[in-house]
C-alpha positions as CSV (number, residue, x, y, z in Angstrom):
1,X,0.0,0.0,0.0
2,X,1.3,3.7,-1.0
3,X,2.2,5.7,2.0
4,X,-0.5,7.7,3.1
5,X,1.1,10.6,5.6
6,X,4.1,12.2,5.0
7,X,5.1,14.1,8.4
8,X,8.1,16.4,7.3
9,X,10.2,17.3,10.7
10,X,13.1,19.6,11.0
11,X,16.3,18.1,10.1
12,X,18.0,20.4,13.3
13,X,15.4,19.5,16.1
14,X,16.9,16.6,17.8
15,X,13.8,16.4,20.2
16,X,11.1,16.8,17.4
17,X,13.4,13.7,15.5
18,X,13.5,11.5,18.7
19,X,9.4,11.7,18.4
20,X,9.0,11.4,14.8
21,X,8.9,7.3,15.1
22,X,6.0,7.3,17.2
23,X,3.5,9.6,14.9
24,X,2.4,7.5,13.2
25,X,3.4,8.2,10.2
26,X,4.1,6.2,7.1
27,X,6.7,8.4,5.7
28,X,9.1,11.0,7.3
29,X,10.5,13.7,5.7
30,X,13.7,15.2,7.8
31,X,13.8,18.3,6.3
32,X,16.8,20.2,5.4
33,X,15.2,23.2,3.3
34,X,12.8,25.8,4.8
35,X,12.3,24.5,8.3
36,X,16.1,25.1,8.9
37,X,18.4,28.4,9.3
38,X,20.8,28.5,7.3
39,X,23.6,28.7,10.6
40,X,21.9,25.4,11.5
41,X,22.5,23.1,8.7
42,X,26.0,21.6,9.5
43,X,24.6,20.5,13.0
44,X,21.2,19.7,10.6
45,X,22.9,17.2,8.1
46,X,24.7,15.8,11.0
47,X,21.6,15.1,12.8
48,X,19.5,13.8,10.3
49,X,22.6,11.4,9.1
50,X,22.8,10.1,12.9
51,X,18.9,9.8,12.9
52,X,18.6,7.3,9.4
53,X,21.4,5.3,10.8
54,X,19.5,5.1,13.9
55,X,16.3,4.0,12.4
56,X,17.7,1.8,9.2
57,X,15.1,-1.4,8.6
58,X,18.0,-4.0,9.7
59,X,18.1,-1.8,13.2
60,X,14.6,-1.5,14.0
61,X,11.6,-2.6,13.4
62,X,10.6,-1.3,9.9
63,X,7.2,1.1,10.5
64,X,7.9,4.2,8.1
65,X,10.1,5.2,5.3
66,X,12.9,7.4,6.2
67,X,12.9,10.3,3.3
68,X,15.0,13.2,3.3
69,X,14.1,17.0,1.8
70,X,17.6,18.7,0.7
71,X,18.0,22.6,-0.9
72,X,16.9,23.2,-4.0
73,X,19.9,22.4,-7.1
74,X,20.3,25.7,-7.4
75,X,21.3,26.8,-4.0
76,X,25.0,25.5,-3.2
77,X,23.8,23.7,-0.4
78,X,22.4,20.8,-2.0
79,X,25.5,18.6,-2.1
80,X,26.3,19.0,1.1
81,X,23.2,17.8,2.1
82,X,23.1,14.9,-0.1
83,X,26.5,13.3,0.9
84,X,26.0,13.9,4.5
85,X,22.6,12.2,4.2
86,X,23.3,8.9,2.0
87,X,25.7,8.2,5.0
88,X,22.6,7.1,6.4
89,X,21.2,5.3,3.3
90,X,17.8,6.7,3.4
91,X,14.3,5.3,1.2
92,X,14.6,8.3,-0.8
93,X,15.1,12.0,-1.3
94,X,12.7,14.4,-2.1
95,X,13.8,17.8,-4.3
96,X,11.9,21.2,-3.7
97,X,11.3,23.7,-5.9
98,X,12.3,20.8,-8.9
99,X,11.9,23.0,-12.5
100,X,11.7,19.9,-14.4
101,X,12.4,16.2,-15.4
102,X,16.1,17.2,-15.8
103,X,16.9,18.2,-12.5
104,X,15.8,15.4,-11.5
105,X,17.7,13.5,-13.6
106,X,20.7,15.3,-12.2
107,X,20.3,14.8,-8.7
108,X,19.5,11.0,-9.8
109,X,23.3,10.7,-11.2
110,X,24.5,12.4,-7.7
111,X,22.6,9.8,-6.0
112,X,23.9,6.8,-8.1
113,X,28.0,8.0,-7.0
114,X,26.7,8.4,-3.8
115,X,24.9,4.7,-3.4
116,X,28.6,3.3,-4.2
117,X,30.6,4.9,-2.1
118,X,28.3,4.5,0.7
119,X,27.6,1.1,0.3
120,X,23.9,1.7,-0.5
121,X,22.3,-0.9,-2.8
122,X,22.3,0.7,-6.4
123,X,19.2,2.3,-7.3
124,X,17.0,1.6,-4.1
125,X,17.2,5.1,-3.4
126,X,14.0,7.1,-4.7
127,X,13.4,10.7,-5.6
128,X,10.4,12.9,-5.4
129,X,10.2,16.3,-6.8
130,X,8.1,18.6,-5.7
131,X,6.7,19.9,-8.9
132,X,5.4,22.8,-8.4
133,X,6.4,25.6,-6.4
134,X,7.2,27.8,-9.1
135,X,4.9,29.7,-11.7
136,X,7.5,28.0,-14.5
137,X,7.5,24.3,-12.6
138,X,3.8,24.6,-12.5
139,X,3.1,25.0,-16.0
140,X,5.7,22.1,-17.4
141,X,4.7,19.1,-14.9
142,X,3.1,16.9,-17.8
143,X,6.8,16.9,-19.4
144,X,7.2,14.0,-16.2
145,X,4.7,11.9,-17.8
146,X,7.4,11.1,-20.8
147,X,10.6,11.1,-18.9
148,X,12.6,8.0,-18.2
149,X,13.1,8.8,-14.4
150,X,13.5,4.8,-12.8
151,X,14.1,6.7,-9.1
152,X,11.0,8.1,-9.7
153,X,8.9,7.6,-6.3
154,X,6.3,10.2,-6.8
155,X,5.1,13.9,-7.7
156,X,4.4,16.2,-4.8
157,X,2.9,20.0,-5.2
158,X,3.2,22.7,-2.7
159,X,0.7,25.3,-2.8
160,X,2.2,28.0,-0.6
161,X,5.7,28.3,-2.1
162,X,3.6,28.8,-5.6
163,X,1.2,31.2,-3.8
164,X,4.3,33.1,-3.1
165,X,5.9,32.9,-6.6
166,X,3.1,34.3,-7.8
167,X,2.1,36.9,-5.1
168,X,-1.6,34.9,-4.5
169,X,-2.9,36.6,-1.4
170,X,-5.3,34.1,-1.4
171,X,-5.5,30.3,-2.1
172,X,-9.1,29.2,-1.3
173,X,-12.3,30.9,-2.9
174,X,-15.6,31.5,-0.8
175,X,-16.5,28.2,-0.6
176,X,-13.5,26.6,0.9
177,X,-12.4,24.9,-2.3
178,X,-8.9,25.7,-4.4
179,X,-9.2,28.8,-6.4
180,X,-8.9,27.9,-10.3
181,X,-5.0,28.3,-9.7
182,X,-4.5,26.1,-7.3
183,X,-7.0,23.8,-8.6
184,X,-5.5,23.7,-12.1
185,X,-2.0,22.7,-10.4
186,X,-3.3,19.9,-8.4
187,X,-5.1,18.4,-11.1
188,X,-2.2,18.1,-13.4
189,X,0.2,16.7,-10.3
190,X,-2.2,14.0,-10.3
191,X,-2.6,13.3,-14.0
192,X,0.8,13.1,-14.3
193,X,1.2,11.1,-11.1
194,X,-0.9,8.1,-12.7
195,X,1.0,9.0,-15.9
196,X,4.0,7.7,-14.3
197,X,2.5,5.6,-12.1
198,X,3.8,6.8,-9.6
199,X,2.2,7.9,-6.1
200,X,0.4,11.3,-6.2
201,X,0.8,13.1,-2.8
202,X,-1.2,15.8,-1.7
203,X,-0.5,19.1,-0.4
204,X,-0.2,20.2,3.4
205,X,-2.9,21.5,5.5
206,X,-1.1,25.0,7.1
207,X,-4.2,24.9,9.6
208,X,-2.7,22.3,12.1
209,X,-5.1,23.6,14.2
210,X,-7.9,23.1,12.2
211,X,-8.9,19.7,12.2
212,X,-12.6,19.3,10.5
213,X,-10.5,21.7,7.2
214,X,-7.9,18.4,7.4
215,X,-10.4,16.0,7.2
216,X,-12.2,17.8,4.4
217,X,-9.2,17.8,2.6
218,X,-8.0,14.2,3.1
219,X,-10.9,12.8,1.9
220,X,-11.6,15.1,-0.8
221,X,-7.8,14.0,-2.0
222,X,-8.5,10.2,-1.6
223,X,-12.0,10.7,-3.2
224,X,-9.7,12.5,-6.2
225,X,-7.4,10.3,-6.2
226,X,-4.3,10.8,-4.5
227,X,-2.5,8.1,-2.5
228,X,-1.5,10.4,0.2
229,X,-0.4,14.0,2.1
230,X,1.7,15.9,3.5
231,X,1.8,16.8,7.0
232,X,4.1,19.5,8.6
233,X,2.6,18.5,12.6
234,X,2.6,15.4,14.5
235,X,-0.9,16.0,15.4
236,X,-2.1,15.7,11.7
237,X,-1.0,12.0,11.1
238,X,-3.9,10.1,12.5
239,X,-6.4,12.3,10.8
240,X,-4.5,11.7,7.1
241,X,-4.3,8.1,7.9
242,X,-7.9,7.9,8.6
243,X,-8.9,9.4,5.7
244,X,-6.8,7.8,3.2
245,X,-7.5,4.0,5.0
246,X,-10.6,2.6,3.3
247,X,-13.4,1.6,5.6
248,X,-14.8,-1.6,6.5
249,X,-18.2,-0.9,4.0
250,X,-15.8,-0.1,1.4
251,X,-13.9,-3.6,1.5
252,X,-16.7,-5.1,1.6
253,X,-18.3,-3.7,-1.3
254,X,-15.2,-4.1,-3.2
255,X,-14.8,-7.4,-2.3
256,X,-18.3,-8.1,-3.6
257,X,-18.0,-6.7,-7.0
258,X,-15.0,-8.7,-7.3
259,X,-16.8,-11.9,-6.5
260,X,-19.5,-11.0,-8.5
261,X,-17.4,-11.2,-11.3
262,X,-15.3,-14.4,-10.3
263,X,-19.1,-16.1,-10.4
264,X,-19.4,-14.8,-14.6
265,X,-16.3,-15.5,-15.9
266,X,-15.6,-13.9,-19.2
267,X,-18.0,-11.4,-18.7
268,X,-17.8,-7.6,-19.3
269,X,-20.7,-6.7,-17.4
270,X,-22.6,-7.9,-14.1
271,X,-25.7,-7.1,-11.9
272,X,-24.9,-6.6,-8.7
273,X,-28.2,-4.7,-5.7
274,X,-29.1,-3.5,-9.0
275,X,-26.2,-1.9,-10.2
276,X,-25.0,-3.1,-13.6
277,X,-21.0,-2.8,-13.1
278,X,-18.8,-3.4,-15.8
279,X,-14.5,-3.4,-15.9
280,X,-13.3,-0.1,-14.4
281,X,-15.7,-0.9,-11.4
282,X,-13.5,-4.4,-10.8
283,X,-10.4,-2.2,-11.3
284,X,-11.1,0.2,-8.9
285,X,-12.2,-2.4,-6.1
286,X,-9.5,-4.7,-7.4
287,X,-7.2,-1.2,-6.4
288,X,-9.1,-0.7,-3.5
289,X,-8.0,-4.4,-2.1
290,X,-4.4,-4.3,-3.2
291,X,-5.3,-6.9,-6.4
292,X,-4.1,-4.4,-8.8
């Protein structure tokens, strides 16, 4: 099953790190970008190697991924990041503010040097971009869907470094839904996402507070489609869980369509508490049990 909460934590709070195991969370982001000064990285990159040696599968008891966000590639503190980090040999790496297939494609041959002279399994380590926190990024995400990217892990979009790019003083209409911007953005991630097939990972909820708008949104992003979400508090984790975990009716009714077609084999189409269900209905319940 795809992750379904990605809790990003700050790569130079050794106390917030310490706590990060017991979330909850599927994935965890130690984050090396915005949630750290820039006095702080040394001591960050230090941490955060310490922390994924601390917490590799053979050590523990595997519960999460271990994922890493370094600087963008065009800061000059991206390398340093990255061969501090793969000390650690962590799931994967995810790259903010990516402009396109070919930065990834970069950072994917920094990685593969890396994986050798670390002793870390070539290739295992993953990359996801986040795809869209400039106006430029935003508008080229479906050049993914054609690019030969084998790290590839998954597409993530940010909505407030692209609010800011742009100099959006708002990001939600009357209603409480995207504005046509932000809508427009997210629909493409997601397109793309399957494109790939690849995981398609929601935004973050800045609310953290605001726990009946994270709800909304979880569902409304499983309903739409996406695998999972970002999460920048500890507190968030359950609820994204929650909502991206199908319930009990839901298996259920998935695993009756599917049985309603094991009982007509060869057929396209079947009756079902008068429904007539035909093959994207047993795909998607097929999905929704893990049979895909």
């Amino acid at each position: 099953m795809a992750n379904r909460s990605w809790l990003f934590v700050p790569g130079d709070s050794e106390r917030k790190l310490a706590k990060a195991p017991e979330t909850g969370a599927d994935a965890i982001i130690v984050d090396l970008e915005d949630s750290v000064a820039a006095e702080a990285r040394p001591a960050a990159r230090e941490l955060a190697a310490e922390w994924l040696n601390a917490h590799r599968p053979q050590i523990a008891t595997r519960r999460f991924e271990r994922w890493v966000r370094i600087n963008p590639l065009d800061t000059p503190f991206w390398r340093e990041d990255l061969q501090a980090v793969m000390r650690g040999g962590p799931d994967g790496i995810v790259l903010p503010k990516a402009s396109g297939p070919e930065q990834v494609r970069q950072l994917a041959a920094e990685i593969y040097e890396l994986e050798q002279r670390n002793g870390v399994p070539s290739g295992t380590t993953r990359t996801i971009p986040l795809v869209s926190e400039t106006a430029a990024a935003a508008v080229t995400v479906t050049a993914y869907a054609g690019a030969p990217l084998p790290r590839l892990g998954g597409l993530m979009w940010g909505a407030e470094d692209l609010s800011a790019a742009i100099g959006a003083s708002r990001k939600y209409g009357d209603d409480g839904d995207w504005t046509d911007t932000f809508r427009m953005v997210r629909a493409t991630v997601l397109l793309t996402a399957h494109a790939c097939g690849v995981p398609a990972i929601d935004t973050l909820h800045a609310d953290f507070r605001d726990e009946a708008g994270l709800a909304r949104m979880g569902a409304a992003a499983r309903a739409d489609g996406f695998s999972g979400m970002l999460a920048i508090h500890p507190g968030q984790v359950a609820a994204i869980n929650a909502a991206f975990s199908p319930s009990e009716a839901e298996l259920a009714a998935a695993r009756a369509i599917v049985a309603a077609f094991a009982a007509s084999p060869g057929a396209g189409v079947v009756s079902l508490d008068g429904r007539m269900l035909d093959q994207p209905h047993l795909r998607l319940a097929k999905r929704l049990l893990g049979e895909d």
